[in-house]
Residue frames as qw, qx, qy, qz and C-alpha x, y, z in Angstrom:
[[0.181, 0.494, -0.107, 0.844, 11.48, -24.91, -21.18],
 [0.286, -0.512, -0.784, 0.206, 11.03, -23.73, -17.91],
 [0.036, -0.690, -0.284, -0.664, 8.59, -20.81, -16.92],
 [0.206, -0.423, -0.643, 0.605, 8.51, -19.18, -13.48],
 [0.101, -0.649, -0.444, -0.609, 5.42, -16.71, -12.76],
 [0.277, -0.064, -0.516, 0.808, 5.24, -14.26, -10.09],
 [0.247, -0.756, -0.477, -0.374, 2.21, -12.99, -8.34],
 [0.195, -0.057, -0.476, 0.855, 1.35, -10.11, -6.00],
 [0.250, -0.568, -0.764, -0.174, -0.98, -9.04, -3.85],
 [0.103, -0.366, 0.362, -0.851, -2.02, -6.10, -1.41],
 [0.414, -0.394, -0.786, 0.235, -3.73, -7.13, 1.41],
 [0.253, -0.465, -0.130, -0.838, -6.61, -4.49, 2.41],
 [0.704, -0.423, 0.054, -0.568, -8.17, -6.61, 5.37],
 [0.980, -0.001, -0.119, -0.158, -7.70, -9.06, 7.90],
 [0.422, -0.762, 0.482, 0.095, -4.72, -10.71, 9.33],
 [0.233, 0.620, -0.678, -0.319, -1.79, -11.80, 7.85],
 [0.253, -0.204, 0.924, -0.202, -2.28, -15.50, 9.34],
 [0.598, 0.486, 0.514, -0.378, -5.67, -15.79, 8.22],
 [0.382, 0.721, -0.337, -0.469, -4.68, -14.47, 4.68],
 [0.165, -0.604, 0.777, -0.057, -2.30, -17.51, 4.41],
 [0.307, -0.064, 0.942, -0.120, -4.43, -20.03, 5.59],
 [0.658, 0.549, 0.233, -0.460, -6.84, -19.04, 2.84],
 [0.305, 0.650, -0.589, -0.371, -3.96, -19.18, 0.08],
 [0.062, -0.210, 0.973, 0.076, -2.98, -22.62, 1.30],
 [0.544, 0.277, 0.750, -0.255, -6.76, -24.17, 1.28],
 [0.546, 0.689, -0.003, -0.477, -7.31, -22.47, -2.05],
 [0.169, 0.478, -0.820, -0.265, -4.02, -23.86, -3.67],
 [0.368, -0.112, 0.895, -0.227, -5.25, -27.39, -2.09],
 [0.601, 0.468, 0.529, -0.373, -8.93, -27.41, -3.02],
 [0.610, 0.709, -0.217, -0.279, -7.20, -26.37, -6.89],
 [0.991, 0.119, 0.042, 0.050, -5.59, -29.91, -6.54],
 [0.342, 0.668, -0.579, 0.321, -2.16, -28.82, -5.49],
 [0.849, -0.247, -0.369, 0.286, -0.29, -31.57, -3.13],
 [0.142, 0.879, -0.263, 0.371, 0.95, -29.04, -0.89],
 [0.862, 0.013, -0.329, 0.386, 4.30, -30.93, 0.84],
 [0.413, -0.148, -0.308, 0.844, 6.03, -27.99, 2.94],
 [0.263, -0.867, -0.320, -0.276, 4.44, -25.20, 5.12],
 [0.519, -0.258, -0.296, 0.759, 6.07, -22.45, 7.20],
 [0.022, -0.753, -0.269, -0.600, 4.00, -19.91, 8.21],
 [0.444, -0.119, -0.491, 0.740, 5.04, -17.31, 10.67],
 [0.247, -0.780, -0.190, 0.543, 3.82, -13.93, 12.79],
 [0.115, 0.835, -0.227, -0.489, 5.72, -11.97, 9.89],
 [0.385, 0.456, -0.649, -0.472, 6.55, -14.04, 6.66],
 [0.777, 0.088, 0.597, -0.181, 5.17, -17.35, 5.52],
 [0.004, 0.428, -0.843, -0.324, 6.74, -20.23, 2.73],
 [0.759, 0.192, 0.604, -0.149, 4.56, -23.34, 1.36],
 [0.329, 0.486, -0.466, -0.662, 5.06, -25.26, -1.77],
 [0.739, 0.158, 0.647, -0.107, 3.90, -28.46, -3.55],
 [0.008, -0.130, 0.797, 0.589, 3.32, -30.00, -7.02],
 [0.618, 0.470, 0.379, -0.503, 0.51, -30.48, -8.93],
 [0.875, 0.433, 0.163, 0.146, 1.30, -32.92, -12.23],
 [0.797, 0.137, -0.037, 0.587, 4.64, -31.57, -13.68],
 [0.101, 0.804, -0.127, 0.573, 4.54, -28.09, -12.18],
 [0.557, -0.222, -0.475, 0.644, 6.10, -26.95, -8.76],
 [0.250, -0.878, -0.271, -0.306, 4.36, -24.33, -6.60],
 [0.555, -0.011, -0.285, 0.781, 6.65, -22.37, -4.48],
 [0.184, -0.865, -0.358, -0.300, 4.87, -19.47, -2.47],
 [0.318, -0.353, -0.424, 0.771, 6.16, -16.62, 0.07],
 [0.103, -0.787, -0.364, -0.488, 4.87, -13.83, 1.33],
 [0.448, -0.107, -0.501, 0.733, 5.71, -11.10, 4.05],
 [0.268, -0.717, -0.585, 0.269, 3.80, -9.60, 6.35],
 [0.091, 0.810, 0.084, 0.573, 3.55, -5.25, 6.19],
 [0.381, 0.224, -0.524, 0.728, 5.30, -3.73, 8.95],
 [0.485, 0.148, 0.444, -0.739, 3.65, -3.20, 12.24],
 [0.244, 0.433, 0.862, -0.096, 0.94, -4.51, 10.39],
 [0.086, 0.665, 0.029, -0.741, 0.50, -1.51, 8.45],
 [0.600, 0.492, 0.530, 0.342, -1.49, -0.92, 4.95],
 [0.356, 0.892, 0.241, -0.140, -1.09, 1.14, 2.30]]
């Protein structure tokens, strides 16, 4: 059976790019093979595998750069 699981986040600090390139070293360092990357200025894609799951990430940047 397959399961899909959906996270979210707010982002309170910091730039969107930087945010990212934490997500991806975290996924890594928690032994995901991470096999496609596409991070942009205003939305960013990466996924990988990690034994029989599939990781599949996006995320889009707040307008302007604007919280809340």
């Amino acid at each position: 059976m397959a399961k899909l699981r959906v996270f979210g986040a707010n982002r309170t600090e910091g730039s969107f790019a930087a945010k990212i390139t934490s997500r991806i070293e975290m996924d890594t360092q928690d032994s995901w093979q991470i096999n496609y990357s596409k991070p942009s200025r205003t939305f960013a894609s990466y996924s990988g595998m990690r034994k029989d799951r599939i990781l599949c990430a996006r995320a889009v940047a707040p307008c302007h750069d604007a919280i809340g």
